[in-house]
DRENLUM-775065 format. One record per residue (C-alpha): residue in one letter; x, y, z. Coordinates in nm, 2 decimals. Example, Ala and Ser with C-alpha at 12.3 -4.5 7.8 and 13.67 -1.06 7.14 Angstrom:
<rs>
+----+--------+--------+--------+
: aa :      x :      y :      z :
+----+--------+--------+--------+
:  a :   1.23 :  -0.45 :   0.78 :
:  s :   1.37 :  -0.11 :   0.71 :
+----+--------+--------+--------+
</rs>
This chain:
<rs>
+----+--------+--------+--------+
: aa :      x :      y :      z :
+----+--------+--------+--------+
:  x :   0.00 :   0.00 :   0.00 :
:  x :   0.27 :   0.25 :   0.04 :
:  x :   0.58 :   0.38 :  -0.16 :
:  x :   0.96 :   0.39 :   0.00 :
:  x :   0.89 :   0.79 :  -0.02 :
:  x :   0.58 :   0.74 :   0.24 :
:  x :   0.78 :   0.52 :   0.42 :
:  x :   1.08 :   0.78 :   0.44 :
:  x :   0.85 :   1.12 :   0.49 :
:  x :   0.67 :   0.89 :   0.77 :
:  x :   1.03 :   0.82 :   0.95 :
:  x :   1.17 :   1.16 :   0.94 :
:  x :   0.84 :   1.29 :   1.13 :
:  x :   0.85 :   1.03 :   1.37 :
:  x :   1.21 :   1.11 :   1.44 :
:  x :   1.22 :   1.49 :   1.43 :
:  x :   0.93 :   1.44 :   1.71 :
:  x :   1.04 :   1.16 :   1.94 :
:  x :   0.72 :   1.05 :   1.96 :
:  x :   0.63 :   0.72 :   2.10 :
:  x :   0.36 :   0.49 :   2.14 :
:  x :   0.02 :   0.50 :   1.98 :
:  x :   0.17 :   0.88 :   1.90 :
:  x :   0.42 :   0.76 :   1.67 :
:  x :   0.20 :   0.55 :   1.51 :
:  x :  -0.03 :   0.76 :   1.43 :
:  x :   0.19 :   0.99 :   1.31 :
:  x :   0.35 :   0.80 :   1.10 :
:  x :   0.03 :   0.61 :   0.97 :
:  x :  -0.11 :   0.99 :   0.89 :
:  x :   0.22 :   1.12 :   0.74 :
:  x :   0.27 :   0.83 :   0.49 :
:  x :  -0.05 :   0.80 :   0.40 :
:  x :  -0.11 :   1.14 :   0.33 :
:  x :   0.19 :   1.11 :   0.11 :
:  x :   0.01 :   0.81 :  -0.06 :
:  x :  -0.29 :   1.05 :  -0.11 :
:  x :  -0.10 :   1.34 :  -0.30 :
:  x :   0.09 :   1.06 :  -0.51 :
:  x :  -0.29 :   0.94 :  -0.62 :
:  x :  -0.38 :   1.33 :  -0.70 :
:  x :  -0.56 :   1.41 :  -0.38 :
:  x :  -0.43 :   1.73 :  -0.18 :
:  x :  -0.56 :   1.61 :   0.13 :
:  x :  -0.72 :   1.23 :   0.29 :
:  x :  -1.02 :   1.26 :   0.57 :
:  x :  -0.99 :   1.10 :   0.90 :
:  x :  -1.21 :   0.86 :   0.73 :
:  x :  -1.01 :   0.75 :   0.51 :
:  x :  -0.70 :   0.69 :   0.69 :
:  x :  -0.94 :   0.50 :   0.95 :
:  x :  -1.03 :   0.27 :   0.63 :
:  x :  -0.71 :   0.22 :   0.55 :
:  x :  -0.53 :   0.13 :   0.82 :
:  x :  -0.82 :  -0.10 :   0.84 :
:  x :  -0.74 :  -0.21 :   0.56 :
:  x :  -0.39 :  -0.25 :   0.62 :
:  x :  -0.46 :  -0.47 :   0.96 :
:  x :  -0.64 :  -0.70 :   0.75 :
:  x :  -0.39 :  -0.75 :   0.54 :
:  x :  -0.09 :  -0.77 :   0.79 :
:  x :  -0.32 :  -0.87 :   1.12 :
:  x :  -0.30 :  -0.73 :   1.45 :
:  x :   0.01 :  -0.75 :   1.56 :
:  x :   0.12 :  -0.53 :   1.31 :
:  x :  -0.02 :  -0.24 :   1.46 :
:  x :  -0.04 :  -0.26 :   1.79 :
:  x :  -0.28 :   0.05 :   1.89 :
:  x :  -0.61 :  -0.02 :   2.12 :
:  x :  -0.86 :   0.16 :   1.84 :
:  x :  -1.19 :   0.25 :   2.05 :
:  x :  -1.40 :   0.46 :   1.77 :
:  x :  -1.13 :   0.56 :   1.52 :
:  x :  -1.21 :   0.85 :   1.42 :
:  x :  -1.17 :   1.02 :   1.74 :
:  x :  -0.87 :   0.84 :   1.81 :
:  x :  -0.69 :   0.96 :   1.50 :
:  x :  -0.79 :   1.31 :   1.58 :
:  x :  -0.69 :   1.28 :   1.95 :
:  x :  -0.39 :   1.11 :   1.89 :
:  x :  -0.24 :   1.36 :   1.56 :
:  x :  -0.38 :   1.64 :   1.78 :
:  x :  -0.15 :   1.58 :   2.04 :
:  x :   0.18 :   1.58 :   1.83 :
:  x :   0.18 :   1.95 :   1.81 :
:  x :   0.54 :   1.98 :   1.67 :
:  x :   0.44 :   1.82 :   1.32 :
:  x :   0.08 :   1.83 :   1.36 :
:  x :  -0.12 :   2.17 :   1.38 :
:  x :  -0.43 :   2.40 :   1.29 :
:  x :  -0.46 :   2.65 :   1.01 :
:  x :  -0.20 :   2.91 :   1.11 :
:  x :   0.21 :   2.75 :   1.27 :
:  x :   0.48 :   2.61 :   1.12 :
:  x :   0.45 :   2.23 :   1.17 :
:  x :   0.47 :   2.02 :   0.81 :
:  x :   0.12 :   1.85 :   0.86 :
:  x :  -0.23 :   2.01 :   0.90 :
:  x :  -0.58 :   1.93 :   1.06 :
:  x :  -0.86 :   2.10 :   1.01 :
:  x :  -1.27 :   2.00 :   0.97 :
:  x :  -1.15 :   1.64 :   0.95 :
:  x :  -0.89 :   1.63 :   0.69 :
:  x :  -0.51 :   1.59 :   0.72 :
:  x :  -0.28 :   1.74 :   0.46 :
:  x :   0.11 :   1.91 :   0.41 :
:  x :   0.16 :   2.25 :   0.52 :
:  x :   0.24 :   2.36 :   0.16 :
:  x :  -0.10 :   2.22 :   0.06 :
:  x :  -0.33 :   2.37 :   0.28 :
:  x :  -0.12 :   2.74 :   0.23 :
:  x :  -0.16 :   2.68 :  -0.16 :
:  x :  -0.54 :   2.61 :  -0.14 :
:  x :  -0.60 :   2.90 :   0.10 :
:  x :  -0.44 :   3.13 :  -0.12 :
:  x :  -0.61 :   3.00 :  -0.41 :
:  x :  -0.94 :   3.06 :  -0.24 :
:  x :  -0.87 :   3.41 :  -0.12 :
:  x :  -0.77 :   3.49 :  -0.48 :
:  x :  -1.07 :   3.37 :  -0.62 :
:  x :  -1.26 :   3.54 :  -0.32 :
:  x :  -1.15 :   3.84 :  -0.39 :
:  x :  -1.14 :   3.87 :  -0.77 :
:  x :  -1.48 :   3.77 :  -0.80 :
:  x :  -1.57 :   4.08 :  -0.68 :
:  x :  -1.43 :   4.31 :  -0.88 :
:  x :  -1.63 :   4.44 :  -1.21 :
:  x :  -1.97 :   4.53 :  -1.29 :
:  x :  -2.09 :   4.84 :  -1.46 :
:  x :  -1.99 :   4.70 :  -1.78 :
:  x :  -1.64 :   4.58 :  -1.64 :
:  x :  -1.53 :   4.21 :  -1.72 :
:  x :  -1.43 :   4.04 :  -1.36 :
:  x :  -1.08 :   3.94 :  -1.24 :
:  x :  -1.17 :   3.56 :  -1.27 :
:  x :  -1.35 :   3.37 :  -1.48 :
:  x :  -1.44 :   2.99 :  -1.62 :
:  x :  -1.57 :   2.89 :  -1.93 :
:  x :  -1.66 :   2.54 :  -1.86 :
:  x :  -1.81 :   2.24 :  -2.12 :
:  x :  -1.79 :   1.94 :  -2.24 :
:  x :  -1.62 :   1.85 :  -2.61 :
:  x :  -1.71 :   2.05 :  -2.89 :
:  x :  -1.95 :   2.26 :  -2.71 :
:  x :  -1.76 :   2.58 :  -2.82 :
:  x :  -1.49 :   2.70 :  -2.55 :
:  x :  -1.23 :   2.75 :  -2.75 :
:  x :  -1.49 :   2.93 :  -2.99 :
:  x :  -1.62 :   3.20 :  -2.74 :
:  x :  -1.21 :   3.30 :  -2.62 :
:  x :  -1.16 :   3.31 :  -2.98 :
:  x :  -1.44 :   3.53 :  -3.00 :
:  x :  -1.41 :   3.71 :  -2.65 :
:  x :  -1.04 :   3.81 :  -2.75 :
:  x :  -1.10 :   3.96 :  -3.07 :
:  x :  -1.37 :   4.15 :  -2.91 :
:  x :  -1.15 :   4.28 :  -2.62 :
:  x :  -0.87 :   4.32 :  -2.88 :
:  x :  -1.05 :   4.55 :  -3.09 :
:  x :  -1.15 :   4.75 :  -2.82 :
:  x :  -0.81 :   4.78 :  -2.66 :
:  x :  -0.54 :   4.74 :  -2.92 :
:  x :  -0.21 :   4.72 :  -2.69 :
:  x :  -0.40 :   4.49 :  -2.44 :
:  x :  -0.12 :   4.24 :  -2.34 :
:  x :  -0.25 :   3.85 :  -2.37 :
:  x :  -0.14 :   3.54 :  -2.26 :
:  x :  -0.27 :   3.18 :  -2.42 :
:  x :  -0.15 :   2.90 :  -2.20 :
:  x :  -0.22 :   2.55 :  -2.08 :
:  x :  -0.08 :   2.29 :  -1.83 :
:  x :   0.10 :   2.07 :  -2.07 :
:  x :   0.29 :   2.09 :  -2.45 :
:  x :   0.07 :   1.85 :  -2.60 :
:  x :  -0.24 :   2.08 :  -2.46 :
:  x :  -0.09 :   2.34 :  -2.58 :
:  x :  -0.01 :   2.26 :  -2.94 :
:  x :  -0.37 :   2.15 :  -2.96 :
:  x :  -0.49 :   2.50 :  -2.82 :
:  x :  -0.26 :   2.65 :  -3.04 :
:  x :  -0.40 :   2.47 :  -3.34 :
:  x :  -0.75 :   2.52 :  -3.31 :
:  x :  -0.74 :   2.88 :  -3.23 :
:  x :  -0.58 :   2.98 :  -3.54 :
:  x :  -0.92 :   2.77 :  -3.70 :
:  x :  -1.10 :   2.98 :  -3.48 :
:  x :  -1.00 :   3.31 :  -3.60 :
:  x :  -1.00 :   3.23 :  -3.92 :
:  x :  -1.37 :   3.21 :  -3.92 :
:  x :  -1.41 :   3.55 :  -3.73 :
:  x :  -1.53 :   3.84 :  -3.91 :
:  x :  -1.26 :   4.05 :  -3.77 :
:  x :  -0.98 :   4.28 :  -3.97 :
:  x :  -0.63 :   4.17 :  -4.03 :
:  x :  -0.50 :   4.43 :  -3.72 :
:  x :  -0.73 :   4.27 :  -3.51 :
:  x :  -0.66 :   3.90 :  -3.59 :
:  x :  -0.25 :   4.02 :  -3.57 :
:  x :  -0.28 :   4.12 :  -3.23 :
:  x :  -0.49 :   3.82 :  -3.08 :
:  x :  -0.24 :   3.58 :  -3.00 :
:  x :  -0.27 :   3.19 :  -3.16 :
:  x :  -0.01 :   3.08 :  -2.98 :
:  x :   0.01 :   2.88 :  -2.67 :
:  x :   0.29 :   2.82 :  -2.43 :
:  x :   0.30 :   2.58 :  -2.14 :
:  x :   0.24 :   2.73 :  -1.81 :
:  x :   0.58 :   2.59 :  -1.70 :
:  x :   0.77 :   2.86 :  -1.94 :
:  x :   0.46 :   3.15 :  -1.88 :
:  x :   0.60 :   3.15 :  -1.55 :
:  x :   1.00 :   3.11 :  -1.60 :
:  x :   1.03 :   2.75 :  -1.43 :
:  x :   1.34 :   2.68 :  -1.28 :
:  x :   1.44 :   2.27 :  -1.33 :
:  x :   1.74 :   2.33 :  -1.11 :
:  x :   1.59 :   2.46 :  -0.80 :
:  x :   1.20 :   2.37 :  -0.85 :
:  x :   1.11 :   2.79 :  -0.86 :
:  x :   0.94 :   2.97 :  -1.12 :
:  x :   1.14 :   3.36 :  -1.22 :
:  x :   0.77 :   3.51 :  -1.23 :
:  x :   0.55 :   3.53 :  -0.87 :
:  x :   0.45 :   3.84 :  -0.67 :
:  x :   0.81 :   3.97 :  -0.68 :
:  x :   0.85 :   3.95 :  -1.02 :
:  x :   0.47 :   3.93 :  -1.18 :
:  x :   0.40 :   3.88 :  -1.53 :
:  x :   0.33 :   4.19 :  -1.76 :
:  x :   0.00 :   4.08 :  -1.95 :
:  x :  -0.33 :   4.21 :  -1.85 :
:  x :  -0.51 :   3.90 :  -1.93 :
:  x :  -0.38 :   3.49 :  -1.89 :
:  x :  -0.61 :   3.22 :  -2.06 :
:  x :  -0.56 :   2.90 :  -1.96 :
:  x :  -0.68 :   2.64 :  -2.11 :
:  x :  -0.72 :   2.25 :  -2.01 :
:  x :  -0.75 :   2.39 :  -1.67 :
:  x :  -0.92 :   2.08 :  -1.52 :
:  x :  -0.53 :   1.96 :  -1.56 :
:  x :  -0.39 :   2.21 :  -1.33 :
:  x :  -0.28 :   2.11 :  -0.99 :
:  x :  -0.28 :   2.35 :  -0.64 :
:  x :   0.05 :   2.43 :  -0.62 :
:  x :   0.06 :   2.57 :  -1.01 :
:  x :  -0.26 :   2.72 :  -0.98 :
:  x :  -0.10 :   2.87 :  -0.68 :
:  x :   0.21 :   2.99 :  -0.84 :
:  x :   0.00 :   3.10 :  -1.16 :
:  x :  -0.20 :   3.33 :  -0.93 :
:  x :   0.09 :   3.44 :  -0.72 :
:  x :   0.29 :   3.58 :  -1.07 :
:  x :  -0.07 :   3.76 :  -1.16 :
:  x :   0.00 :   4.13 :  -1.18 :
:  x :  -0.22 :   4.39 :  -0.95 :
:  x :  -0.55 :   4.41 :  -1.15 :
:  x :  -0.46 :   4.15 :  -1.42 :
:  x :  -0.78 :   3.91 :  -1.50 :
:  x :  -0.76 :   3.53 :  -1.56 :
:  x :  -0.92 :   3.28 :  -1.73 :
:  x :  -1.00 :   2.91 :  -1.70 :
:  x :  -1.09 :   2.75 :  -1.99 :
:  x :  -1.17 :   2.33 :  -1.95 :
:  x :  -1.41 :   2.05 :  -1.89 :
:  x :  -1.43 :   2.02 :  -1.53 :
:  x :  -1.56 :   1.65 :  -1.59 :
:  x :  -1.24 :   1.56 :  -1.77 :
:  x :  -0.85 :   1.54 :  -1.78 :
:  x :  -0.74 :   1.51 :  -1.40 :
:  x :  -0.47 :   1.73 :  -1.30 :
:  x :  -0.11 :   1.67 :  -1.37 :
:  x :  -0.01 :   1.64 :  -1.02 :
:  x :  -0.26 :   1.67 :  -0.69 :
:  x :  -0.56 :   1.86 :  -0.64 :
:  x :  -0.87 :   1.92 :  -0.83 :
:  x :  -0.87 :   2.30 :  -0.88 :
:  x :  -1.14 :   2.34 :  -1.18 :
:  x :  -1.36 :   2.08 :  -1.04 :
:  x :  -1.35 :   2.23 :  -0.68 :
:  x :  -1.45 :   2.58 :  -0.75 :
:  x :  -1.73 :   2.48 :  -0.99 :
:  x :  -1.87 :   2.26 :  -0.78 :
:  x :  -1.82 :   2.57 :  -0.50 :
:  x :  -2.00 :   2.74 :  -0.75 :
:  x :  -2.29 :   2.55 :  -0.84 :
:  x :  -2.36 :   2.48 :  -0.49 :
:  x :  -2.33 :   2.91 :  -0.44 :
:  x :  -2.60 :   2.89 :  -0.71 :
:  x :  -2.72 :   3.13 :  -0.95 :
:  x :  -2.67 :   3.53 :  -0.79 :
:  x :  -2.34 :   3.45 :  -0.61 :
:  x :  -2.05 :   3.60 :  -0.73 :
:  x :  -1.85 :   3.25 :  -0.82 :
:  x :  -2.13 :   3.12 :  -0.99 :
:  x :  -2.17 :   3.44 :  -1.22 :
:  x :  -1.82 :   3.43 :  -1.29 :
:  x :  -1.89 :   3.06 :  -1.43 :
:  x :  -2.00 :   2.99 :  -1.83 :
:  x :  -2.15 :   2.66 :  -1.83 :
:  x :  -2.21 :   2.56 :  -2.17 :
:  x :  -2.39 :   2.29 :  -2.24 :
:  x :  -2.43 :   2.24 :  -2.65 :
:  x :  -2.23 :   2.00 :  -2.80 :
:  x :  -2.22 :   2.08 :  -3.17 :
:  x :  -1.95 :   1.80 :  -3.20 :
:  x :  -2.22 :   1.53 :  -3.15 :
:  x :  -2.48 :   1.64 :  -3.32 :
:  x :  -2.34 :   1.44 :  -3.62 :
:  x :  -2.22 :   1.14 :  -3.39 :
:  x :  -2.57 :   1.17 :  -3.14 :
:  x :  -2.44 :   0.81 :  -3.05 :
:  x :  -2.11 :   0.91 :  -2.91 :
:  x :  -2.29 :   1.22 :  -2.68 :
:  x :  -2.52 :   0.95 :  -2.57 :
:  x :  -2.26 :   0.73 :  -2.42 :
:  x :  -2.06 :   1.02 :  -2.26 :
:  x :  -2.37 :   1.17 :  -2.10 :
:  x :  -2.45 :   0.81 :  -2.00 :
:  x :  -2.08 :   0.75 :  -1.85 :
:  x :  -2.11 :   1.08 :  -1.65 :
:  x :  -2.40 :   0.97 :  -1.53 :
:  x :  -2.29 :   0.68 :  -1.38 :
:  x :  -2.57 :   0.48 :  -1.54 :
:  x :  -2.42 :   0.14 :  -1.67 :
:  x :  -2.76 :   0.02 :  -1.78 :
:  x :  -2.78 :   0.33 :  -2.01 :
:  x :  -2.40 :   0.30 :  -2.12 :
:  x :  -2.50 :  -0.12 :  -2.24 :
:  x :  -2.81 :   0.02 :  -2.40 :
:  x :  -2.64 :   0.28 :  -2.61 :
:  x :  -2.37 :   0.02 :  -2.70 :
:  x :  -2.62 :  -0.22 :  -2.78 :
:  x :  -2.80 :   0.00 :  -3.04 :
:  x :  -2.72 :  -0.17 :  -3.37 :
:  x :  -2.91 :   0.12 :  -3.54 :
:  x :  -2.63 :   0.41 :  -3.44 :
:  x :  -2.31 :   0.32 :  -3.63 :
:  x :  -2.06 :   0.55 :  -3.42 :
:  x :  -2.06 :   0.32 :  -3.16 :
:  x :  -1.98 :  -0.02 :  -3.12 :
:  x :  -1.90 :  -0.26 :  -2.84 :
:  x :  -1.70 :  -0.56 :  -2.98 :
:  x :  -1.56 :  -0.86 :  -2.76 :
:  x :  -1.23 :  -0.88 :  -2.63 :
:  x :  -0.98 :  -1.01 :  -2.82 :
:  x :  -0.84 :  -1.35 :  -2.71 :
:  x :  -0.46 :  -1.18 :  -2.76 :
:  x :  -0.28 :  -0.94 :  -2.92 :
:  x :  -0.21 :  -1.10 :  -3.25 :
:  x :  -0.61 :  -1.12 :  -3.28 :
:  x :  -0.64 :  -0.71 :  -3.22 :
:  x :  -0.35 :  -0.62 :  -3.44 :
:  x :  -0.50 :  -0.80 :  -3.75 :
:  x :  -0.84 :  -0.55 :  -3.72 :
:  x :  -0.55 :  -0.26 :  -3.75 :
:  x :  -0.33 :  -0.44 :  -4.00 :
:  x :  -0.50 :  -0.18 :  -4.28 :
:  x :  -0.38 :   0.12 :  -4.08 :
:  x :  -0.02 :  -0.03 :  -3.99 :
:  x :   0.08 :  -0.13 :  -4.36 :
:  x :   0.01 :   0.25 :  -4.45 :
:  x :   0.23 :   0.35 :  -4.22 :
:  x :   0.50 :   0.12 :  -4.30 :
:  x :   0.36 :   0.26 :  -4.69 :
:  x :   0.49 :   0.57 :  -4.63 :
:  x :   0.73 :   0.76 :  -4.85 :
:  x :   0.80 :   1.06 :  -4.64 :
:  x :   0.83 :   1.15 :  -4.24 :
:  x :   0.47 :   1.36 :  -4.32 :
:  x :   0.30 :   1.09 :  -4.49 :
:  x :   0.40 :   0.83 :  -4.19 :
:  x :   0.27 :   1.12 :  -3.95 :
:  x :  -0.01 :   1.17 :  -4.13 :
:  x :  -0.11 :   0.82 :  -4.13 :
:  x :   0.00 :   0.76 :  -3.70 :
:  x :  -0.24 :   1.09 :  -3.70 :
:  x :  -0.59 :   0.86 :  -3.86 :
:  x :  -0.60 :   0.58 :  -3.60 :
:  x :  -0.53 :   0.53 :  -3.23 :
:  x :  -0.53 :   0.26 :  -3.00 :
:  x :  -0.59 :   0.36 :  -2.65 :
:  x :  -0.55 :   0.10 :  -2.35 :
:  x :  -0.71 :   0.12 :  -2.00 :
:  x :  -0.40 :  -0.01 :  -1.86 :
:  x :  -0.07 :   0.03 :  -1.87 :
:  x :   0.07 :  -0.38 :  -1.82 :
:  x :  -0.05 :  -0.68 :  -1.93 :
:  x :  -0.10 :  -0.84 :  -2.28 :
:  x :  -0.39 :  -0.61 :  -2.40 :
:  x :  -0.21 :  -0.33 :  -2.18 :
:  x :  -0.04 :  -0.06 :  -2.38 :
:  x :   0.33 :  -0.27 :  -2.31 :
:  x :   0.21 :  -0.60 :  -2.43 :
:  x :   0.05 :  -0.43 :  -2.76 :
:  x :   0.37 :  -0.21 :  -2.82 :
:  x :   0.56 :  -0.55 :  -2.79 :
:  x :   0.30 :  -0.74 :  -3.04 :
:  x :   0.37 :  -0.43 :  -3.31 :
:  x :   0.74 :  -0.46 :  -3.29 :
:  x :   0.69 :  -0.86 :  -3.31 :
:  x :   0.48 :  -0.78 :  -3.65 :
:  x :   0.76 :  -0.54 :  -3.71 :
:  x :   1.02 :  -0.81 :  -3.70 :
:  x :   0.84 :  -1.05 :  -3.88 :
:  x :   0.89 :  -0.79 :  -4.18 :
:  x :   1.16 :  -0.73 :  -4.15 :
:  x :   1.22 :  -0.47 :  -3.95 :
:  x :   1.51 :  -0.39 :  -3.71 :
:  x :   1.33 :  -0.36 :  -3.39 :
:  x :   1.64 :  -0.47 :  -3.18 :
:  x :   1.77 :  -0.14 :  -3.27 :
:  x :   1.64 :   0.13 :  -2.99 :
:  x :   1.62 :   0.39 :  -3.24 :
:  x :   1.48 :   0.18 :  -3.57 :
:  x :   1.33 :   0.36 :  -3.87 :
:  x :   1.02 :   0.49 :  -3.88 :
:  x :   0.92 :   0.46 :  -3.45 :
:  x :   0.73 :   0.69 :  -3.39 :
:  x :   0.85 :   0.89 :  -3.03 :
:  x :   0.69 :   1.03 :  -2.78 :
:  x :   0.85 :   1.35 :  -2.56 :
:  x :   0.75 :   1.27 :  -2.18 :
:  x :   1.06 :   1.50 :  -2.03 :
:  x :   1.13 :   1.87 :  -2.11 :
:  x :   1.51 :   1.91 :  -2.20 :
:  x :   1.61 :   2.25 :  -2.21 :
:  x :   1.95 :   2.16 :  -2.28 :
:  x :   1.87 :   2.02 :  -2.61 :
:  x :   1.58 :   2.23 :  -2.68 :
:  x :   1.30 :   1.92 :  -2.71 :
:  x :   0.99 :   1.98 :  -2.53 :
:  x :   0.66 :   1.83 :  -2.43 :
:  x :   0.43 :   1.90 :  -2.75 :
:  x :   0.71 :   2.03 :  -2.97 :
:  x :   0.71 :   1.95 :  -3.30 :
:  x :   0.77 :   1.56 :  -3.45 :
:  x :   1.06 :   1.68 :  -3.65 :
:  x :   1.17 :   1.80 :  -3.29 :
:  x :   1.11 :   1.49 :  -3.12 :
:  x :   1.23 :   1.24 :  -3.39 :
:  x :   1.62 :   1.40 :  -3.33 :
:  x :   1.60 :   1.40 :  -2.97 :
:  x :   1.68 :   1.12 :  -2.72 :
:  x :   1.39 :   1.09 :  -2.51 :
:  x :   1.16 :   0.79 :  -2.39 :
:  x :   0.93 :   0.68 :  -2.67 :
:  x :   0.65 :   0.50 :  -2.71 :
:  x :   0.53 :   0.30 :  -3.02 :
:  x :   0.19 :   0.31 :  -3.23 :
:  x :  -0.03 :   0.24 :  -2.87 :
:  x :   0.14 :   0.46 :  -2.67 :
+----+--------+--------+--------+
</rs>
């Protein structure tokens, strides 16, 4: 259940405070689990949750494992972590853990979200009388026109302010060449004139190199000290972006400056922990229609994508509903052709030979953008990572059909595999969603066609 880095953040507490007893254990029960938490994406675990799993964790090991006379957990937990006052505290001190309304998290945490919240709190509120406010969302699902209504909103605000200052970002590369991509469809289709469209910027960078990261000491050059100089940041993806770079992001805002969050809050969990977009518009759903969060919120709700694929918006309505009897029934619909549910292949030889079309054109190829071009018409996605119908066992079965051809798959770096950036390296210039030409002369880790 727990990593060597629980294990180690659990000692050093343990040690720093001398505790013994049921004190040290719960300490260092709380502290490594905690750290388990953030490593699954949560910023925080409730004293419910650590009393299921050490629960959990007795059953496994038995009794003797953890010897600790429970009488209702829950209070136990919070007697016992509320008595090591040099690593557990409240909301204001020093000491590396918190707890507060039943939920134990690090120090850096519980600052980042408070900060997050007073930002929002506060921008919320300025506007009106015609005045755009300091934070924003523009929420939806796929193809329900986000990107179309920044596209819109900027050459709006553009035209009326000509030297307004604009910044198009997103969590990731890959994000942000996509971003990139379909704004500059976006404007095209504008009736705006060519000043306008020059000014509204198409291109997206990461967030990482908005704010000036630092590999070498884990800062960022922007933050209060050194803020950035646009008037308005657009982030889009947001539903990717974690605490502690939503914290940083607001901390490099400049006095006045407005941003805005641009994602599906049902979608794409954040890169590393916390649930930013997902948080404040549930916050603002539950504030409800007249508070100032939830009038700072577009919810749209269209999705122009499926009216040609009905099928397809049925099933993801029907998955975010929870509803498995509606997910089958959609499936089962041999009327609607844009979905299908097909039985598991026995192996991986017997999935390849439905793609064998797609793989022959790519080994068909005459050029580096013909072979892109054809990796770009088909993907292969896999629910798990191991396994034989896992995205290793699959990669393995293509380079086996590979070296059946022919092919010199022993060779790390073999003609025509395709790679995948996963690392920035600023030393060679390669990034996350840079270019393929990029990627194909770097030495990264790869991935092949199911990656």
């Amino acid at each position: 259940m727990l990593d060597p880095i629980d294990v180690q953040i659990a000692g050093v507490l343990t040690r720093r405070t001398n505790e013994t007893g049921d004190k040290a254990i719960a300490l260092a029960l709380g502290a490594a689990l905690t750290s388990r938490a953030v490593r699954e994406g949560h910023s925080a675990i409730t004293i419910a949750q650590l009393s299921e799993q050490t629960g959990e964790m007795r059953t496994q090991l038995g009794d003797a494992a953890l010897p600790v006379s429970f009488d209702d957990e829950g209070s136990w937990w919070v007697r016992m972590l509320g008595s090591s006052t040099d690593a557990v505290g409240g909301t204001t001190g020093l000491t590396p853990l918190v707890l507060d309304d039943g939920m134990l998290q690090f120090r850096r945490y519980y600052d980042a979200e408070f900060r997050i919240a007073e930002h929002v709190r506060r921008a919320v509120q300025v506007g009106g009388e015609g005045n755009p406010p300091a934070f924003s969302i523009i929420t939806g699902g796929p193809g329900t026109g986000k990107t179309t209504m920044v596209a819109r909103m900027l050459t709006e605000m553009v035209a009326r302010e000509p030297e307004l200052r604009v910044a198009l970002a997103a969590p990731t590369g890959k994000a942000a060449a996509r971003v990139s991509e379909t704004m500059r469809q976006r404007l095209g289709t504008l009736a705006a004139d060519d000043a306008t469209r020059a000014h509204v910027p198409a291109v997206a960078q990461t967030l990482h190199r908005l704010l000036g990261y630092r590999p070498w000491n884990d800062r960022f050059e922007r933050n209060q000290d050194n803020p950035l100089g646009e008037d308005i940041v657009i982030v889009d993806e947001a539903s990717m972006v974690d605490v502690l770079m939503m914290d940083a992001l607001l901390r490099a805002l400049k006095p006045g400056a407005r941003l805005v969050l641009v994602g599906d809050h049902n979608q794409l969990a954040s890169v590393d922990a916390g649930d930013v977009l997902g948080a404040l518009c549930r916050a603002a759903h539950a504030a409800g229609p007249g508070a100032p969060l939830y009038d700072c919120v577009t919810w749209l709700t269209k999705s122009w994508r499926f009216e040609e694929h009905p099928a397809i918006g049925a099933l993801a309505n029907a998955i975010l509903a929870g509803d498995p009897e509606a997910v089958m029934k959609v499936c089962a619909n041999r009327s609607q052709s844009d979905v299908q549910l097909n039985p598991p292949p026995p192996d991986t030889d017997t999935l390849l030979a439905s793609l064998r079309s797609h793989l022959e054109e790519c080994l068909g190829a005459d050029s580096p953008g013909a072979l892109l071009g054809a990796l770009e018409r088909f993907r292969l996605l896999a629910p798990e990572r191991e396994g034989r119908l896992g995205v290793e066992g699959i990669n393995i079965a293509i380079e086996r059909w590979l070296a059946r051809r022919g092919h010199p798959v022993h060779e790390r770096w073999y003609h025509g595999r395709p790679v995948l950036v996963t690392a920035n390296d600023y030393s060679t210039g390669i990034f996350n969603g840079g270019s393929w030409r990029r990627m194909a002369r770097g030495h990264q880790r790869h991935g092949s066609l199911s990656g």
